[in-house]
mmJSON file of the N, C-alpha and C atoms, coordinates in Angstrom:
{"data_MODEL":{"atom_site":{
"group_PDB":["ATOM","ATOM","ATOM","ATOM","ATOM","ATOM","ATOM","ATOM","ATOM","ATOM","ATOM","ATOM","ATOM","ATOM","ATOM","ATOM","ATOM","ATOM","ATOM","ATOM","ATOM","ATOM","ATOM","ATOM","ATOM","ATOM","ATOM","ATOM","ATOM","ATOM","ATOM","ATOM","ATOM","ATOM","ATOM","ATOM","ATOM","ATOM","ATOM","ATOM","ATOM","ATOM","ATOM","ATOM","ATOM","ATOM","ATOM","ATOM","ATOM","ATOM","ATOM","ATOM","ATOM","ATOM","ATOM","ATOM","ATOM","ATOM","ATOM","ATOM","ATOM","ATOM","ATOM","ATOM","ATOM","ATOM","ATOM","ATOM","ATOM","ATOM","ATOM","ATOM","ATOM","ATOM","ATOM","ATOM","ATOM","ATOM","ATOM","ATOM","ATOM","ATOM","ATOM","ATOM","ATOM","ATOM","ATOM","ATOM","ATOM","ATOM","ATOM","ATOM","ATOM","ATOM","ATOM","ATOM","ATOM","ATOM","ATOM","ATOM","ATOM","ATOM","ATOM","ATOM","ATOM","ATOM","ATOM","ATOM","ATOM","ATOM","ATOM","ATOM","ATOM","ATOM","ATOM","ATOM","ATOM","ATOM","ATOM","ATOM","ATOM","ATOM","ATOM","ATOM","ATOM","ATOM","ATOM","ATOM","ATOM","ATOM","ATOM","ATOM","ATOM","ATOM","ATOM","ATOM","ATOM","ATOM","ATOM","ATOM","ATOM","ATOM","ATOM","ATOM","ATOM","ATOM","ATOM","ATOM","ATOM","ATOM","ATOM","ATOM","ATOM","ATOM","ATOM","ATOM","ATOM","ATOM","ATOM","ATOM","ATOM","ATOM","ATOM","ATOM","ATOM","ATOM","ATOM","ATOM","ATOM","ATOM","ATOM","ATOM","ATOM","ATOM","ATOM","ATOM","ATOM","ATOM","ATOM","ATOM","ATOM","ATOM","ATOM","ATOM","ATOM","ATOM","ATOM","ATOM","ATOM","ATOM","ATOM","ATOM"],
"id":[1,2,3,4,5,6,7,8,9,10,11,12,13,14,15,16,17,18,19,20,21,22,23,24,25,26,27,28,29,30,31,32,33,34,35,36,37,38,39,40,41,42,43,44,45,46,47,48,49,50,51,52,53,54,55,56,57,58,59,60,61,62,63,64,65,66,67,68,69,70,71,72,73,74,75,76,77,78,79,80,81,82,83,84,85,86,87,88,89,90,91,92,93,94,95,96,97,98,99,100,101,102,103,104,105,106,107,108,109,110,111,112,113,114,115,116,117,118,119,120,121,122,123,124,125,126,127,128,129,130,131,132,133,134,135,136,137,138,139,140,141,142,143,144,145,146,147,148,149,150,151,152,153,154,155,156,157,158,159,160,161,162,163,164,165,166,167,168,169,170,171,172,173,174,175,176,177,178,179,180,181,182,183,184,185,186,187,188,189,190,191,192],
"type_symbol":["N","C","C","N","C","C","N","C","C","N","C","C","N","C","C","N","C","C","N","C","C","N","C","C","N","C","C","N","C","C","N","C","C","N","C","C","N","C","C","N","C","C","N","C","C","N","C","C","N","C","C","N","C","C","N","C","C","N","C","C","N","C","C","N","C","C","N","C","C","N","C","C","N","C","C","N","C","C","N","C","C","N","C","C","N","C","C","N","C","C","N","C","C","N","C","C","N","C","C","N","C","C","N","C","C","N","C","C","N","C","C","N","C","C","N","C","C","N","C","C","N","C","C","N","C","C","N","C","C","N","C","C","N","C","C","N","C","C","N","C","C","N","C","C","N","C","C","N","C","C","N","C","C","N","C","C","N","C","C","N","C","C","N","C","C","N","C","C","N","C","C","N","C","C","N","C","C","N","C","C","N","C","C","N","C","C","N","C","C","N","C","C"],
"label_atom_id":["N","CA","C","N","CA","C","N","CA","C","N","CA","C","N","CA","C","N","CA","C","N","CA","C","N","CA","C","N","CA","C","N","CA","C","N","CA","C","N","CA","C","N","CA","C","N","CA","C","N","CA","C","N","CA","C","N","CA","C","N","CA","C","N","CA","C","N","CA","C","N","CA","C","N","CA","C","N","CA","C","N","CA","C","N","CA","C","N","CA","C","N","CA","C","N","CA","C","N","CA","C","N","CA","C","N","CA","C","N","CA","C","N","CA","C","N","CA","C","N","CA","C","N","CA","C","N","CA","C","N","CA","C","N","CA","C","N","CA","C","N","CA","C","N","CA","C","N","CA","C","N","CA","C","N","CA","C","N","CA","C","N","CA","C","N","CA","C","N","CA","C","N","CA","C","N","CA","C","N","CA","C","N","CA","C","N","CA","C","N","CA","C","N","CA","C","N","CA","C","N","CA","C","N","CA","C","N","CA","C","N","CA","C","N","CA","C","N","CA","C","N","CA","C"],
"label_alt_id":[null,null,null,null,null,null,null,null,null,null,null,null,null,null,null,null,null,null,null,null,null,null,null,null,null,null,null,null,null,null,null,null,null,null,null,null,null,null,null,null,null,null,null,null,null,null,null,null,null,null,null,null,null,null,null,null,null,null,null,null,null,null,null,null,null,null,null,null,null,null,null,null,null,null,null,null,null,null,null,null,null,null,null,null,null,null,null,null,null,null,null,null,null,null,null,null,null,null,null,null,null,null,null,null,null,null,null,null,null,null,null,null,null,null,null,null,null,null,null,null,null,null,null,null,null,null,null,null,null,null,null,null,null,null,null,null,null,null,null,null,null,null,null,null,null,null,null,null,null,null,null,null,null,null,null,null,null,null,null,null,null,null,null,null,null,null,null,null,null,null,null,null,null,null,null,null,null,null,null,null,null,null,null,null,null,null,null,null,null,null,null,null],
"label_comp_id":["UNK","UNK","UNK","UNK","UNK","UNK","UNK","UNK","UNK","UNK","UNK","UNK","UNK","UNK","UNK","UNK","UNK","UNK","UNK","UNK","UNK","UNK","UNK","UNK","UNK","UNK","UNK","UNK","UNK","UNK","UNK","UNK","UNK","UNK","UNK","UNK","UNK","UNK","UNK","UNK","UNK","UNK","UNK","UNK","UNK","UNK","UNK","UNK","UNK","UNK","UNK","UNK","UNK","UNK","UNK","UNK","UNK","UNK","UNK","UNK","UNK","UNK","UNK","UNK","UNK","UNK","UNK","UNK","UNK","UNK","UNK","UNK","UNK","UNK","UNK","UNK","UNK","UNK","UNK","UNK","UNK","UNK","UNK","UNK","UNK","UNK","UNK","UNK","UNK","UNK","UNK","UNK","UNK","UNK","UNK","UNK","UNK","UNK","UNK","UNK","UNK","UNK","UNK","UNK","UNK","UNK","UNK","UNK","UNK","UNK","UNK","UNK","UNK","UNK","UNK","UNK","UNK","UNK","UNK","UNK","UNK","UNK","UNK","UNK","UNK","UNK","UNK","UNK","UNK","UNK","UNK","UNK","UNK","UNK","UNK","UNK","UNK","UNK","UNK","UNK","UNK","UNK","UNK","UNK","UNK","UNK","UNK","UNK","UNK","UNK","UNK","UNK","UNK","UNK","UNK","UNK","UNK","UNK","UNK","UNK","UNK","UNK","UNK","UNK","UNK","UNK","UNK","UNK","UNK","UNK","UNK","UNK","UNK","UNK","UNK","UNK","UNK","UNK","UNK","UNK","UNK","UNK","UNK","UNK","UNK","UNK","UNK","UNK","UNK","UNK","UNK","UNK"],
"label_asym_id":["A","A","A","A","A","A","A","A","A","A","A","A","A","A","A","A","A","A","A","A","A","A","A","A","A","A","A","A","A","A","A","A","A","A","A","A","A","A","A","A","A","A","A","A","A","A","A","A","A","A","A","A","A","A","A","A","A","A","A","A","A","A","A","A","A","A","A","A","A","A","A","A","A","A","A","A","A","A","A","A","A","A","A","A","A","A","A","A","A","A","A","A","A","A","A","A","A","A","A","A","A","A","A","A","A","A","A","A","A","A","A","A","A","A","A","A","A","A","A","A","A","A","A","A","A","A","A","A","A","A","A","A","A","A","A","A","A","A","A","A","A","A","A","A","A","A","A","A","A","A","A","A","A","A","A","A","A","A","A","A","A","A","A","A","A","A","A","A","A","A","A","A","A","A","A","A","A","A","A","A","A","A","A","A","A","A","A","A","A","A","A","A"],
"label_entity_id":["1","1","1","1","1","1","1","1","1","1","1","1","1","1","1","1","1","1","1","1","1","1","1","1","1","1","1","1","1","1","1","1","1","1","1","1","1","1","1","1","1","1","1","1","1","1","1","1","1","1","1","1","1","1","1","1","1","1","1","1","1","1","1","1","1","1","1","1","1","1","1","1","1","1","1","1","1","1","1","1","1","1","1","1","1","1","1","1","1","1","1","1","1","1","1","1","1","1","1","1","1","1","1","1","1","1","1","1","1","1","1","1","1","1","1","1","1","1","1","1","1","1","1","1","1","1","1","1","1","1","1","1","1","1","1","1","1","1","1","1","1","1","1","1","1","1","1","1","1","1","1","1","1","1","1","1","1","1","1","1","1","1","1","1","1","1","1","1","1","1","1","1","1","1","1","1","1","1","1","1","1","1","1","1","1","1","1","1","1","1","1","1"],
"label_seq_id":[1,1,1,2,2,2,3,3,3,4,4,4,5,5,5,6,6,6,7,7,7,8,8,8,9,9,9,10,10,10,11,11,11,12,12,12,13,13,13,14,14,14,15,15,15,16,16,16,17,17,17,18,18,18,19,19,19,20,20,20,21,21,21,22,22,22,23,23,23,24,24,24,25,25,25,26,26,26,27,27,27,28,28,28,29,29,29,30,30,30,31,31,31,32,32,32,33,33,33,34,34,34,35,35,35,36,36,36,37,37,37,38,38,38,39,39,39,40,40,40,41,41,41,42,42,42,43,43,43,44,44,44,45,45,45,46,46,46,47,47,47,48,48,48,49,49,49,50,50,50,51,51,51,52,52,52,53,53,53,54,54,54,55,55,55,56,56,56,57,57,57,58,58,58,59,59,59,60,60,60,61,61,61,62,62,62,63,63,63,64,64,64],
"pdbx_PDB_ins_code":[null,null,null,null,null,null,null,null,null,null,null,null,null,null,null,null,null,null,null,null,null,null,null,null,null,null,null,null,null,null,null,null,null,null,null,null,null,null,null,null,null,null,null,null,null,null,null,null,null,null,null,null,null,null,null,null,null,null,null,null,null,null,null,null,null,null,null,null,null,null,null,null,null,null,null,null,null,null,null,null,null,null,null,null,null,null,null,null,null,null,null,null,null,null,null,null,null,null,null,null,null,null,null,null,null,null,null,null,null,null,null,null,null,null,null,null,null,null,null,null,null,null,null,null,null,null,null,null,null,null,null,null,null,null,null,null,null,null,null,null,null,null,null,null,null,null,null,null,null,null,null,null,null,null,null,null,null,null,null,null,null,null,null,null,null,null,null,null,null,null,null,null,null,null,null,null,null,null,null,null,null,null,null,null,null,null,null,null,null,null,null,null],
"Cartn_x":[14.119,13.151,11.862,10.786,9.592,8.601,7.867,6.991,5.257,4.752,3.201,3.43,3.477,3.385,1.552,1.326,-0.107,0.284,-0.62,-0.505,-1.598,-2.267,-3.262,-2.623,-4.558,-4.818,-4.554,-4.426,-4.793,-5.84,-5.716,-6.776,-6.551,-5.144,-4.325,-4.607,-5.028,-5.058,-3.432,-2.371,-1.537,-1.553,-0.356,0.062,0.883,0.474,0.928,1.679,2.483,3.127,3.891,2.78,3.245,3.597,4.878,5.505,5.099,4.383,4.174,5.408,5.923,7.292,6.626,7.206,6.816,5.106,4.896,3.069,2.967,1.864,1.501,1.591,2.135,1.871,0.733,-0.281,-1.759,-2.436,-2.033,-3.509,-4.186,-5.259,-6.371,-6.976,-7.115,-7.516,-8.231,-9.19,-10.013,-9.788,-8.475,-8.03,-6.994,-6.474,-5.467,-6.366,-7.954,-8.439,-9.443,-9.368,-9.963,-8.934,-7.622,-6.368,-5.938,-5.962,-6.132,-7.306,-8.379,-9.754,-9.868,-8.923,-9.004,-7.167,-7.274,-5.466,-6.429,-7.678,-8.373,-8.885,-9.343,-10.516,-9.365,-8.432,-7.494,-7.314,-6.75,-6.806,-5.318,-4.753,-3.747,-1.964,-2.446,-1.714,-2.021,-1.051,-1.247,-0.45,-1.16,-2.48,-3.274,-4.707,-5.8,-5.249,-5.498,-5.645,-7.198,-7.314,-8.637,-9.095,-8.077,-8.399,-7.686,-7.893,-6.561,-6.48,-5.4,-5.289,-4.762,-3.645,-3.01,-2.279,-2.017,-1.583,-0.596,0.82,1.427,2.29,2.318,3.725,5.331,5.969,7.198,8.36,9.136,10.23,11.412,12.354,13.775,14.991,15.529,17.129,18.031,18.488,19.671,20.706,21.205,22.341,22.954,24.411,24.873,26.02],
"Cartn_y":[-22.264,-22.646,-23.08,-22.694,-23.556,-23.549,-24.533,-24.831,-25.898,-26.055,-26.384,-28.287,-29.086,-30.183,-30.913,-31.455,-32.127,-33.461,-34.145,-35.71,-36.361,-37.022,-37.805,-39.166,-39.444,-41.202,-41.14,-42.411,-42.783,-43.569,-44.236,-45.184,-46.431,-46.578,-47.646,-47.801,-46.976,-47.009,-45.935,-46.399,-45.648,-44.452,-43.356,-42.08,-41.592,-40.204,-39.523,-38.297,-37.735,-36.773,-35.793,-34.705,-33.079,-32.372,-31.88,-30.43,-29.078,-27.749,-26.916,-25.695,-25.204,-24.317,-23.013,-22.375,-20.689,-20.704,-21.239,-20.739,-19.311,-19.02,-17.379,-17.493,-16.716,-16.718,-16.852,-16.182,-15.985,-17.206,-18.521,-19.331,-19.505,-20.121,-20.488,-21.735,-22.434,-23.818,-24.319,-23.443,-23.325,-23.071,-22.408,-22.28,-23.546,-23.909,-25.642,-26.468,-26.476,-27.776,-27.325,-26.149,-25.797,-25.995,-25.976,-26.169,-27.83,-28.496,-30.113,-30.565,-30.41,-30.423,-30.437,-29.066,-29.119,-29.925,-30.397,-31.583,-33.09,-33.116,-34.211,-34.584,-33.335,-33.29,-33.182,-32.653,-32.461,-34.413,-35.26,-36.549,-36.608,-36.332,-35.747,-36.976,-37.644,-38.02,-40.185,-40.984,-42.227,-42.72,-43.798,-43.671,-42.702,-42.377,-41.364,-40.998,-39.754,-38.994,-39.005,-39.515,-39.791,-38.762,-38.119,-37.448,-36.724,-35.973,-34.616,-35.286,-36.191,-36.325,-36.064,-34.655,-33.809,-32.696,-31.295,-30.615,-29.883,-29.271,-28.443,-27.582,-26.613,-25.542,-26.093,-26.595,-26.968,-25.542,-25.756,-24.825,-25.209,-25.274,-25.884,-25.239,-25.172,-24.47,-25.295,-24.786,-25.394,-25.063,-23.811,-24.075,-25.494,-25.634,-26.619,-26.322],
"Cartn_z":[-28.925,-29.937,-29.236,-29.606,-29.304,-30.639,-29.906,-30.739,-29.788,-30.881,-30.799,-31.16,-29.883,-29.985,-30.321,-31.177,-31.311,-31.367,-30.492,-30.519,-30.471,-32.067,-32.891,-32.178,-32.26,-32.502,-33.896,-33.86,-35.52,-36.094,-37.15,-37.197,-36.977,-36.583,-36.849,-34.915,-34.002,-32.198,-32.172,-32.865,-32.227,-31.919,-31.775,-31.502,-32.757,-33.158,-33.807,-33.094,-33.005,-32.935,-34.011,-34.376,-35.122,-34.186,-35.023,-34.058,-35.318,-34.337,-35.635,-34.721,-35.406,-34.954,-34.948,-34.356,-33.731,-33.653,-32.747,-32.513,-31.986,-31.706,-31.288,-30.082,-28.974,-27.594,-27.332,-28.102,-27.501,-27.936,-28.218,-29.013,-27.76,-28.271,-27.384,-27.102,-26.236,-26.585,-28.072,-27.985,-28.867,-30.315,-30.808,-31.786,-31.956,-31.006,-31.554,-31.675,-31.18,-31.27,-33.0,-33.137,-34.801,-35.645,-35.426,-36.405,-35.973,-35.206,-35.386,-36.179,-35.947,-37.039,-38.237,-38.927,-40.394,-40.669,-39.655,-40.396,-40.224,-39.443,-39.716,-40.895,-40.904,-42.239,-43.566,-43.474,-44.788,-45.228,-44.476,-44.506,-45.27,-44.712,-45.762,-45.142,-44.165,-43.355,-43.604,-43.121,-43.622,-42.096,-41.384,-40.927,-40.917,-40.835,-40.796,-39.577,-39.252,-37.863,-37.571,-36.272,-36.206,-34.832,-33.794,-32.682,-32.241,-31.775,-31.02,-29.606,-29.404,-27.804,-26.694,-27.366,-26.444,-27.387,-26.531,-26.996,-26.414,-26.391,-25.457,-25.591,-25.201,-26.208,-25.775,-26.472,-26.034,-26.226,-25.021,-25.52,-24.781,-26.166,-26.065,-26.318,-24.903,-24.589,-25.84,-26.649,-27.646,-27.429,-26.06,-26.116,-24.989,-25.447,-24.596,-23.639],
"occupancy":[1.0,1.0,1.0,1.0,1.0,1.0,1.0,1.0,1.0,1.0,1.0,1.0,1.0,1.0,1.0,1.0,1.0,1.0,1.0,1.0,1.0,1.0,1.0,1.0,1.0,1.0,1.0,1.0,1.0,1.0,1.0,1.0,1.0,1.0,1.0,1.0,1.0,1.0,1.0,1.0,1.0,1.0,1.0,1.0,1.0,1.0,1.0,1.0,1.0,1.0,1.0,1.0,1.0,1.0,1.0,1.0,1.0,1.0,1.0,1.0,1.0,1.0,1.0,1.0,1.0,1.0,1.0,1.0,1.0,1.0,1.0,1.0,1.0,1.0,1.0,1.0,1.0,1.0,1.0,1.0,1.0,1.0,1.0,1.0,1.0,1.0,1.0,1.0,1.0,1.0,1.0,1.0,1.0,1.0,1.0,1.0,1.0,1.0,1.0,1.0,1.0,1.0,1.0,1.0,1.0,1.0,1.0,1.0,1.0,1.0,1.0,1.0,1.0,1.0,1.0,1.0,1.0,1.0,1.0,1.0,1.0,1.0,1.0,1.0,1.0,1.0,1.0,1.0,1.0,1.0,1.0,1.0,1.0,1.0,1.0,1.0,1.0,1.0,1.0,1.0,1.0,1.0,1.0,1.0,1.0,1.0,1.0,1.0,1.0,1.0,1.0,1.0,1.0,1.0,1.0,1.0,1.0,1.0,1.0,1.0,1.0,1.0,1.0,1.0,1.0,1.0,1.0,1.0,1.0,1.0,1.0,1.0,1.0,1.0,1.0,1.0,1.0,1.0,1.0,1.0,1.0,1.0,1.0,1.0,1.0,1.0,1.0,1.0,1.0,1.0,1.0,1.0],
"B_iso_or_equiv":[0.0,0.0,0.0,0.0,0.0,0.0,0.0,0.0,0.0,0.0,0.0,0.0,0.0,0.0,0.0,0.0,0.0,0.0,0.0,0.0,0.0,0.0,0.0,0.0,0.0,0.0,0.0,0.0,0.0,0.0,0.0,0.0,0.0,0.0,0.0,0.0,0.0,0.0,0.0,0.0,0.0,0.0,0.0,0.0,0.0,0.0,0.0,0.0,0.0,0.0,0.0,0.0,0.0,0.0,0.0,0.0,0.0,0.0,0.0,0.0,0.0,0.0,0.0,0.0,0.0,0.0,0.0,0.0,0.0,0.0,0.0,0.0,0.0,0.0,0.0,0.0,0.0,0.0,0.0,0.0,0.0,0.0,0.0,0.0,0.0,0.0,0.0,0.0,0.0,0.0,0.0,0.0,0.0,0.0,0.0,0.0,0.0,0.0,0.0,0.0,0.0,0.0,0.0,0.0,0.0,0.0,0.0,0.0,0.0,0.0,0.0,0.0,0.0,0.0,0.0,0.0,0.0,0.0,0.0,0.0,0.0,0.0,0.0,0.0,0.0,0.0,0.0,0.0,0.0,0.0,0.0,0.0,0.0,0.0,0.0,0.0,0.0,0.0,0.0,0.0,0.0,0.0,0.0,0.0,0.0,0.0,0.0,0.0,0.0,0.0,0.0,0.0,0.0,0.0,0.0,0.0,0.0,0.0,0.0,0.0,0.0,0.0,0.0,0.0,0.0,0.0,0.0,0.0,0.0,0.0,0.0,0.0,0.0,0.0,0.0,0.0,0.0,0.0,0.0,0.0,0.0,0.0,0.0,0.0,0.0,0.0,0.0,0.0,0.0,0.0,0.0,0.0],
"pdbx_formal_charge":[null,null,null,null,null,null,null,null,null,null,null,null,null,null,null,null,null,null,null,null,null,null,null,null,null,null,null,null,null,null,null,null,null,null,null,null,null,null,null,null,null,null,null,null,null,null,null,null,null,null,null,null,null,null,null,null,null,null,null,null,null,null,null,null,null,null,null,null,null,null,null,null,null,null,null,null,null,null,null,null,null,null,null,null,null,null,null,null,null,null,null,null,null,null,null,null,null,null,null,null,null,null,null,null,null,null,null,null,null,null,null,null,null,null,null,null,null,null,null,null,null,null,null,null,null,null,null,null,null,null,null,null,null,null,null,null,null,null,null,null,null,null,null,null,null,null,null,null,null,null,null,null,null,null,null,null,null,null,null,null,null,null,null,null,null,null,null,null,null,null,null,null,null,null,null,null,null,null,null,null,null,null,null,null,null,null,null,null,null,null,null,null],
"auth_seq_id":[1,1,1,2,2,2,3,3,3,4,4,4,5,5,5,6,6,6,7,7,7,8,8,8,9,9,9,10,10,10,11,11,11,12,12,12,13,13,13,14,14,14,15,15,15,16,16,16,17,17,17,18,18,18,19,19,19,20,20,20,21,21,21,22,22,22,23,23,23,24,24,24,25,25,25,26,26,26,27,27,27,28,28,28,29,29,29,30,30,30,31,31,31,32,32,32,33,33,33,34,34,34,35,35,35,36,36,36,37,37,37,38,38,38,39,39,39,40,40,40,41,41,41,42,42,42,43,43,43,44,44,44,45,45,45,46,46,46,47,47,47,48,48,48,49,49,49,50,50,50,51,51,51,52,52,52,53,53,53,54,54,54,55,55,55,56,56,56,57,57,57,58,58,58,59,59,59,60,60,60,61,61,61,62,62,62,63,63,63,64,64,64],
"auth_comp_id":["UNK","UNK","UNK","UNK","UNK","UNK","UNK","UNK","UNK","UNK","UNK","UNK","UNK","UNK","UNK","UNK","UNK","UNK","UNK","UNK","UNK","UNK","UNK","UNK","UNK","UNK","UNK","UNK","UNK","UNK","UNK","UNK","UNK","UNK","UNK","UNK","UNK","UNK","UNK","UNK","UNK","UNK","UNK","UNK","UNK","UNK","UNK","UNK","UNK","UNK","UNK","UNK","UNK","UNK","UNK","UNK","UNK","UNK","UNK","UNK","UNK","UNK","UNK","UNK","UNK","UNK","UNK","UNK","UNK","UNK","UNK","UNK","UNK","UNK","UNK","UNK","UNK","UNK","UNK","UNK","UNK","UNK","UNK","UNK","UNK","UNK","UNK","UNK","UNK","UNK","UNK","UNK","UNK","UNK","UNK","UNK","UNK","UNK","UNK","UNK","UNK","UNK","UNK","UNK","UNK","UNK","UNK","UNK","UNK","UNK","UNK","UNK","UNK","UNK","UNK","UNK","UNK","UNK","UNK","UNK","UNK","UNK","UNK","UNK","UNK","UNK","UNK","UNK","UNK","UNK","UNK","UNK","UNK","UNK","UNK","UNK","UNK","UNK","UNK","UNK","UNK","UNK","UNK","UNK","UNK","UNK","UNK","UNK","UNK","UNK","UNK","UNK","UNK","UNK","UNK","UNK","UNK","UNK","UNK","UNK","UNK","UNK","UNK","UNK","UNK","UNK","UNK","UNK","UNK","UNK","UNK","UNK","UNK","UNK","UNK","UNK","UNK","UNK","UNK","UNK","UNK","UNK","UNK","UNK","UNK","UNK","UNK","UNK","UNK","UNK","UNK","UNK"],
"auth_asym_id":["A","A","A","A","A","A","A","A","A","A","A","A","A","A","A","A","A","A","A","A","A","A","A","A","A","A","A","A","A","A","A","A","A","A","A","A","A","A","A","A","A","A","A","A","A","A","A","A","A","A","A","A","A","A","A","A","A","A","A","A","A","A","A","A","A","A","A","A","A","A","A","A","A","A","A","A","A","A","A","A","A","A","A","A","A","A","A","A","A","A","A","A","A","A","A","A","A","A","A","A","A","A","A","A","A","A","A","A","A","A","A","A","A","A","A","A","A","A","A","A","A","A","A","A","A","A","A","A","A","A","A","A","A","A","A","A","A","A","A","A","A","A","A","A","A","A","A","A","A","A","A","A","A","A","A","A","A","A","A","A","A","A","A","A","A","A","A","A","A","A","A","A","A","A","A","A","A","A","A","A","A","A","A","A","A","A","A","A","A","A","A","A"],
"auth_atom_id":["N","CA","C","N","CA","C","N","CA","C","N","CA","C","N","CA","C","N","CA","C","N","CA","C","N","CA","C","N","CA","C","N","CA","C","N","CA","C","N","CA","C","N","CA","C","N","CA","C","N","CA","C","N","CA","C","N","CA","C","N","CA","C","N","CA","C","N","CA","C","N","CA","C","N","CA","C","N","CA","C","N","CA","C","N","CA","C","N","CA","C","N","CA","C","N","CA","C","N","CA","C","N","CA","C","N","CA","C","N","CA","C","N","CA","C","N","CA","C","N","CA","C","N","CA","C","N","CA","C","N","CA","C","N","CA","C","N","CA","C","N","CA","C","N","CA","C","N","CA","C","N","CA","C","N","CA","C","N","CA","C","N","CA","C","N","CA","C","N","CA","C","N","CA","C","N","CA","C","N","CA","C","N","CA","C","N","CA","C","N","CA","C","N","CA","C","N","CA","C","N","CA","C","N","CA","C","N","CA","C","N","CA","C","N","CA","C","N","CA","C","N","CA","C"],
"pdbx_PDB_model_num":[1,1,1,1,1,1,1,1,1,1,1,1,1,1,1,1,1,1,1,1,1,1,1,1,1,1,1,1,1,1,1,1,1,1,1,1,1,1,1,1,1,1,1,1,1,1,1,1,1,1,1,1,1,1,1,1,1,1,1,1,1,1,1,1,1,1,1,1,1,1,1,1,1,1,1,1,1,1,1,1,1,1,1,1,1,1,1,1,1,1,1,1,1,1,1,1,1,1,1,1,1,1,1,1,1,1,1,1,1,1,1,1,1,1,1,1,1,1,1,1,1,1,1,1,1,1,1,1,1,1,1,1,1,1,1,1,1,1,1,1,1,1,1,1,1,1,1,1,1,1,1,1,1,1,1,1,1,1,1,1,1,1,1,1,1,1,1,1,1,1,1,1,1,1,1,1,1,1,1,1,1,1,1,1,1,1,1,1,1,1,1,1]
}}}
């Protein structure tokens, strides 16, 4: 499995952590930091997301 880890300030100082599942091989910096942007602007989240302060493709072995 992988996926698209994003990790927001808030308004509150803490850390937020979204996982978005199956990203595209190809994104681009530039396209995660335009798709964190409009989850700012959506406001849609409690604390506010106030910053994109990291981003990274995770990928996780499930078998055991």
């Amino acid at each position: 499995m992988k996926y698209l880890r994003l990790t927001f300030r808030t308004a509150d100082d803490a850390r937020k952590s979204l996982r978005v599942p199956d990203p595209k091989d190809d994104l681009t910096p530039e396209q995660i930091q335009q798709a964190a942007q409009a989850m700012i602007a959506a406001d849609v989240y409690a604390p506010a997301l106030v910053e994109l302060v990291d981003a990274d493709v995770v990928t996780v072995d499930d078998k055991v």
